[in-house]
C-alpha positions as CSV (number, residue, x, y, z in Angstrom):
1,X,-27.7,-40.9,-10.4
2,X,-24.3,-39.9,-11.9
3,X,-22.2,-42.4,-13.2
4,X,-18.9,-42.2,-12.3
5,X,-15.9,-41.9,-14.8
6,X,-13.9,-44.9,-15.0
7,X,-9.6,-44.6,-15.4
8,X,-10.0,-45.7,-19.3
9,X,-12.1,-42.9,-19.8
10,X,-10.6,-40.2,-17.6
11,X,-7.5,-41.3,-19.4
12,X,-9.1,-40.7,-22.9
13,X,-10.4,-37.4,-21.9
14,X,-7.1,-36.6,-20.7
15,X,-5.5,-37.4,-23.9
16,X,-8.5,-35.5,-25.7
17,X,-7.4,-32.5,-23.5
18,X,-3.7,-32.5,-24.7
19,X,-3.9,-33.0,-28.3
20,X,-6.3,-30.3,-29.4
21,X,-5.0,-27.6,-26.9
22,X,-7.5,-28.2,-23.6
23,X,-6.7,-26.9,-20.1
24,X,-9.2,-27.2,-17.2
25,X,-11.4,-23.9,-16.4
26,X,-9.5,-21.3,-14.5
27,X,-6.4,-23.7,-13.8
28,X,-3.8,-22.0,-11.9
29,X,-1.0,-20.7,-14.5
30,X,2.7,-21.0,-14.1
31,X,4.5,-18.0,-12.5
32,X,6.0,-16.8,-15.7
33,X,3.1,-17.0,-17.8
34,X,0.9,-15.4,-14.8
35,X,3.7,-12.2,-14.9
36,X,3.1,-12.5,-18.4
37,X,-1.0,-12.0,-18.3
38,X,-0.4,-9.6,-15.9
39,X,1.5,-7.7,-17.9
40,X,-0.9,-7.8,-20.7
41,X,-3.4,-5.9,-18.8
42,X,-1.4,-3.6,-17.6
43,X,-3.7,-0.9,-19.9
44,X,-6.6,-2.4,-17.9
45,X,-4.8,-2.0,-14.5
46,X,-4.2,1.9,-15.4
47,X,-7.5,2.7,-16.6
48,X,-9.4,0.3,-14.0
49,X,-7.5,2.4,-11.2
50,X,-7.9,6.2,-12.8
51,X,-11.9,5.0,-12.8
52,X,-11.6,4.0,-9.6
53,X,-9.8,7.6,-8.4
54,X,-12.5,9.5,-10.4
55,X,-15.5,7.8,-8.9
56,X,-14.4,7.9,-5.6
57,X,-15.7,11.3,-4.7
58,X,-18.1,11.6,-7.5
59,X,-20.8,12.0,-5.1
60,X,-19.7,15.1,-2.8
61,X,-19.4,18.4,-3.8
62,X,-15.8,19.1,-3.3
63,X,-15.3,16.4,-5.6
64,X,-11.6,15.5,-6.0
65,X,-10.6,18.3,-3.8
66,X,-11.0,16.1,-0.6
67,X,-7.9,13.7,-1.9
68,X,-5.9,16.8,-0.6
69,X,-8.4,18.2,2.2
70,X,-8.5,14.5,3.9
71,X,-5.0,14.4,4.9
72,X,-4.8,17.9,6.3
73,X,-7.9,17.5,8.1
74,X,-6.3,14.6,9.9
75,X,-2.8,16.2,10.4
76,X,-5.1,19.4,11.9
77,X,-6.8,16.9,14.1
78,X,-3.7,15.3,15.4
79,X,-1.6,18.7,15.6
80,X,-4.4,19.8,18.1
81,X,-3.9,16.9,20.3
82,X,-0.4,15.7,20.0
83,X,1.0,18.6,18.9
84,X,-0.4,21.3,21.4
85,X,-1.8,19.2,24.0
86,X,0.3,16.2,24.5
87,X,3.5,17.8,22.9
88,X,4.8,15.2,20.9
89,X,6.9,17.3,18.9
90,X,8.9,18.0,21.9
91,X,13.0,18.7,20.7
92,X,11.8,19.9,17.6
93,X,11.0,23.4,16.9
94,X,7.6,24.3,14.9
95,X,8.6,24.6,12.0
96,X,10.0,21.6,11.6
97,X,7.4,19.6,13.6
98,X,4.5,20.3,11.6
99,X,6.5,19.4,8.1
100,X,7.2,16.2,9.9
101,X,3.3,15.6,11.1
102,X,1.8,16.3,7.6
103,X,4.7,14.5,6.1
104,X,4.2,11.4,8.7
105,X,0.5,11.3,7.4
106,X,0.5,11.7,3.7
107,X,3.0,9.0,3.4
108,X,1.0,6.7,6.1
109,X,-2.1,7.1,4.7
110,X,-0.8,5.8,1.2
111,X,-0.3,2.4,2.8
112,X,-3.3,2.3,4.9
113,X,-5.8,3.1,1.7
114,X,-3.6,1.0,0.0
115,X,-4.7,-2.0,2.6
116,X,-7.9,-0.9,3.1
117,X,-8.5,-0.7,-0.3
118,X,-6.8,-4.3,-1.1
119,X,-8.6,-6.7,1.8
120,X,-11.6,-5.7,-0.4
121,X,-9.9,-5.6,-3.7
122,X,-11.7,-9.5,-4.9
123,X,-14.6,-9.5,-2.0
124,X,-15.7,-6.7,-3.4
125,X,-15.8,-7.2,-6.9
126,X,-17.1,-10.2,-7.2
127,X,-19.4,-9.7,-10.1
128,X,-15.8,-8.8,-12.2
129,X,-14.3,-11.9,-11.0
130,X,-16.7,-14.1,-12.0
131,X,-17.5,-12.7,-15.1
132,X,-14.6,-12.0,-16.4
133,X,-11.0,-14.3,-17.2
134,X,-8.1,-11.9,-16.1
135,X,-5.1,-12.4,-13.8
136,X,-7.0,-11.4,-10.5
137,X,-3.7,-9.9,-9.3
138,X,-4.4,-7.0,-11.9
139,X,-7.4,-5.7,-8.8
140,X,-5.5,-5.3,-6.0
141,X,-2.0,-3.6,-8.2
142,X,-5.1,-1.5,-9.6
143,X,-5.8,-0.5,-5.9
144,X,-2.2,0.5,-5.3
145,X,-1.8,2.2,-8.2
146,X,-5.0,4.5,-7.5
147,X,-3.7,5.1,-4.5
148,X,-0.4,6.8,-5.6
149,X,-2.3,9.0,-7.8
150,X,-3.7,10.1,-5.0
151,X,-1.1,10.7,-3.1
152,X,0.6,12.4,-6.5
153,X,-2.5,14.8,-6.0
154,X,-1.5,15.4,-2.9
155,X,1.9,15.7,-2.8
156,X,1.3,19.5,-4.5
157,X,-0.1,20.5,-1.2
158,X,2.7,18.6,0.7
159,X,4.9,20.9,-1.0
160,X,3.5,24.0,0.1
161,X,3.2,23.4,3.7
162,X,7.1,22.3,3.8
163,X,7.8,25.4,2.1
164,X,5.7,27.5,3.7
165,X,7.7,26.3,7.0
166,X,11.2,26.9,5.3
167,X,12.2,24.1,3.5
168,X,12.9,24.8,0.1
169,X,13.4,22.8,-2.8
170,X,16.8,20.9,-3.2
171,X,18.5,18.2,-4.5
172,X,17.6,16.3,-1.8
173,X,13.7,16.4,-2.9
174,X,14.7,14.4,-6.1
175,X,14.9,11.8,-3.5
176,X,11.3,11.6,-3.5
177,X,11.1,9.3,-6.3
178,X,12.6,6.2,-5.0
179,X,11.2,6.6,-1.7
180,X,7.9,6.3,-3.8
181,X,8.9,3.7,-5.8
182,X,9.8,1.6,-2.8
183,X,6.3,2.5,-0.8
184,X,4.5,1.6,-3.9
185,X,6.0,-1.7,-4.2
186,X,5.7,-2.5,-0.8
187,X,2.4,-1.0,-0.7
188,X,1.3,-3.6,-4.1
189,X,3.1,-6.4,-2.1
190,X,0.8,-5.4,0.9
191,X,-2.4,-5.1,-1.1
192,X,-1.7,-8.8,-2.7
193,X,-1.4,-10.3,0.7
194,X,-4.3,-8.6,2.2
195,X,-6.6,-9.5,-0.6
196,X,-6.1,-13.3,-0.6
197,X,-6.7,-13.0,2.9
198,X,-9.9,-11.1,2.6
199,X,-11.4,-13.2,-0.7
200,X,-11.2,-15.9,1.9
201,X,-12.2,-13.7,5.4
202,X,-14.8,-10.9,4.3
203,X,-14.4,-9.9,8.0
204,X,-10.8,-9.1,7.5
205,X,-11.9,-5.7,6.5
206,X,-13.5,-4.9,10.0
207,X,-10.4,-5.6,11.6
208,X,-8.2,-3.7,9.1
209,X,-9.1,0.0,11.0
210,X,-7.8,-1.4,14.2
211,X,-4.8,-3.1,13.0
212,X,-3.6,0.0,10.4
213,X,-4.4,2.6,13.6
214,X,-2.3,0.3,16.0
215,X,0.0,0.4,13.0
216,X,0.1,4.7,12.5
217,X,0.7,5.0,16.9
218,X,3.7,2.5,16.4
219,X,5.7,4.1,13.3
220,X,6.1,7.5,14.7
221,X,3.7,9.2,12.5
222,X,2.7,12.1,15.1
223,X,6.5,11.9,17.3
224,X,10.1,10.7,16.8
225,X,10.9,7.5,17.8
226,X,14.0,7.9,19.2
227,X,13.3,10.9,21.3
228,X,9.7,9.6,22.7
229,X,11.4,6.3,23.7
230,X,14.6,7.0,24.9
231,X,14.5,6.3,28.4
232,X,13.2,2.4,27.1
233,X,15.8,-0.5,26.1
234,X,17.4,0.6,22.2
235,X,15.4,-2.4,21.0
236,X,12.2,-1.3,21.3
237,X,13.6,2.2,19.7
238,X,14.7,-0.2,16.5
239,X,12.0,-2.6,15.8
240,X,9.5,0.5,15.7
241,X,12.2,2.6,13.5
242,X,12.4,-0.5,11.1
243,X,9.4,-1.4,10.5
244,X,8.5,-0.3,7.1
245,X,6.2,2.6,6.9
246,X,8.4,4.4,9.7
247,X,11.2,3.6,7.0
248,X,9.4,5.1,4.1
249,X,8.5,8.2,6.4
250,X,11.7,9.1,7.5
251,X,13.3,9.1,4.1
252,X,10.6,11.4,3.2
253,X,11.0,13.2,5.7
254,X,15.1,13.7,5.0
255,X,14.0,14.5,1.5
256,X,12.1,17.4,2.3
257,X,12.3,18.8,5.5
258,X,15.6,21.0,6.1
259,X,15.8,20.3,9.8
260,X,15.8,17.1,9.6
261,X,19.2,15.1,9.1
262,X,20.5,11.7,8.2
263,X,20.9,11.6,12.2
264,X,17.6,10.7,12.6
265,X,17.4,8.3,10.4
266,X,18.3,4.6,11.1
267,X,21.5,2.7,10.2
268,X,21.7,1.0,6.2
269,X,17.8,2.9,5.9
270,X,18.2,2.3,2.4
271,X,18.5,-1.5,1.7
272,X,16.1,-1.4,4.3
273,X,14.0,0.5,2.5
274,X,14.6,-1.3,-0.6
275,X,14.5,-5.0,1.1
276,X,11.3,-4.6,2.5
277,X,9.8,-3.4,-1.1
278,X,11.2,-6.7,-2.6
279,X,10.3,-8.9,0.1
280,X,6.5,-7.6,0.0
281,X,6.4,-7.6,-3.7
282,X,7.7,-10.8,-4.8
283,X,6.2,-12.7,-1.2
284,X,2.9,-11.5,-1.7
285,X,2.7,-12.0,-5.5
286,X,4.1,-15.5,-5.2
287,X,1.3,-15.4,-2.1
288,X,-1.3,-14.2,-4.1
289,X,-0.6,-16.7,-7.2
290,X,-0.8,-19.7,-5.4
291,X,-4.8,-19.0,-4.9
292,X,-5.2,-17.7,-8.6
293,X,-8.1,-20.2,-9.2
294,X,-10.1,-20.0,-5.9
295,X,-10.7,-16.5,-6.2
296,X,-14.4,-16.0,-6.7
297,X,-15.3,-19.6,-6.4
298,X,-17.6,-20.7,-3.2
């Protein structure tokens, strides 16, 4: 039978602790000094992700080439039915339409992976987690980050079907790179809340497919907002248009697609834009954190 530890000597072993330098096994660090770890694997996070990216189609033939086919396939698939069947695109002529379908799902599907990829991102790697002594946040950023190189992949294609449909390069297309910046940290922010919850829920990621295609029919990936709901009350019309991957879409979509103006965008988009990258960066780190040392335990 186990004796148990009397005050004197948890007392002693306390003071044992503090003067050569002791802390307690995977103790939760403060917030600075976690940033600070974090930071100092931010080589790992990099190379952990690029792995990740190369091995994820290391097993088909096409290889890397279905980072790009994936995305169109889907956009053909949902040009076919909303587009000629269920007219969608209605008050926009063709060639702006399908710019703003393929744009509406490249820059959805970088936040679904990014979810899908993060409600798995400690579950799944168990073996790392356990083995290893790292800030745990460094898995799911990883997953984000392998995710925008993927989208960077791509984005080359993007190009060429917006130009192929008349919209040229501008200035306005150097507004790609905040609108990127902002989905990625929103995206991380996502990826950090969605992995605490699935460390703790494995069956999180069964639900995740439902939940991120209820998500795509709400943010106006395959039809404007505003035009498909505006015989409802403006509310409706709002709450959809603010939510934040329909946020992240349209400024895309103003970036690159000639036809499409700053009227169909909605009003202050980008502190919107930018408030809901802070709020899902800094709310699900702070999230995340406060788990740090029940990740991989139980």
């Amino acid at each position: 039978m186990t004796r148990p530890v009397s005050p004197d000597e948890g007392l002693t072993a306390a003071r044992l602790a503090a003067k050569y330098g002791l802390a307690v096994s995977g103790a939760r660090p403060s917030l600075v000094e976690y940033v600070r770890q974090l930071w100092g694997r931010r080589h790992f996070i990099l190379a952990f992700s690029q792995a990740k990216l190369t091995a994820q189609y290391s097993q088909a033939k096409l290889g890397q080439l279905w980072q790009v086919a994936t995305p169109l396939l889907n956009a053909l698939v949902y040009y076919l039915i909303f587009g000629l069947i269920l007219n969608a695109g209605k008050g926009m002529p063709k060639d702006v339409y399908i710019p703003f379908l393929v744009t509406g799902i490249f820059v959805f599907t970088f936040t679904q992976s990014s979810a899908m990829a993060g409600v798995r991102a400690i579950s799944g790697n168990l073996g790392l987690v356990r083995a290893l002594h790292f800030p745990r946040a460094s898995l799911p950023v990883s997953f984000a980050l392998q995710q925008l190189q993927q989208l960077l992949f791509s984005m080359i294609v993007l190009f060429i079907v917006v130009a192929a449909f008349g919209s040229y390069p501008t200035l306005s297309w150097v507004l790609i790179v905040p609108v990127l910046a902002l989905q990625f940290l929103f995206n991380a922010g996502l990826a950090l809340v969605v992995a605490r919850m699935g460390a703790k829920t494995p069956d999180l990621a069964q639900l995740m497919p439902f939940i991120m295609r209820t998500w795509m029919y709400a943010s106006g990936v395959m039809f404007s907002i505003p035009v498909m709901l505006k015989d409802k009350p403006g509310w409706i019309s709002d709450v959809l248009q603010w939510n934040p991957v329909a946020v992240y879409m349209d400024l895309m979509r103003f970036a690159l697609i000639d036809g499409y103006g700053s009227k169909n965008l909605p009003p202050h988009v980008w502190a919107v834009a930018a408030g809901w990258a802070v709020l899902a960066v800094a709310g699900g780190f702070v999230y995340f954190w406060k788990a740090e040392e029940r990740y991989g335990r139980g």
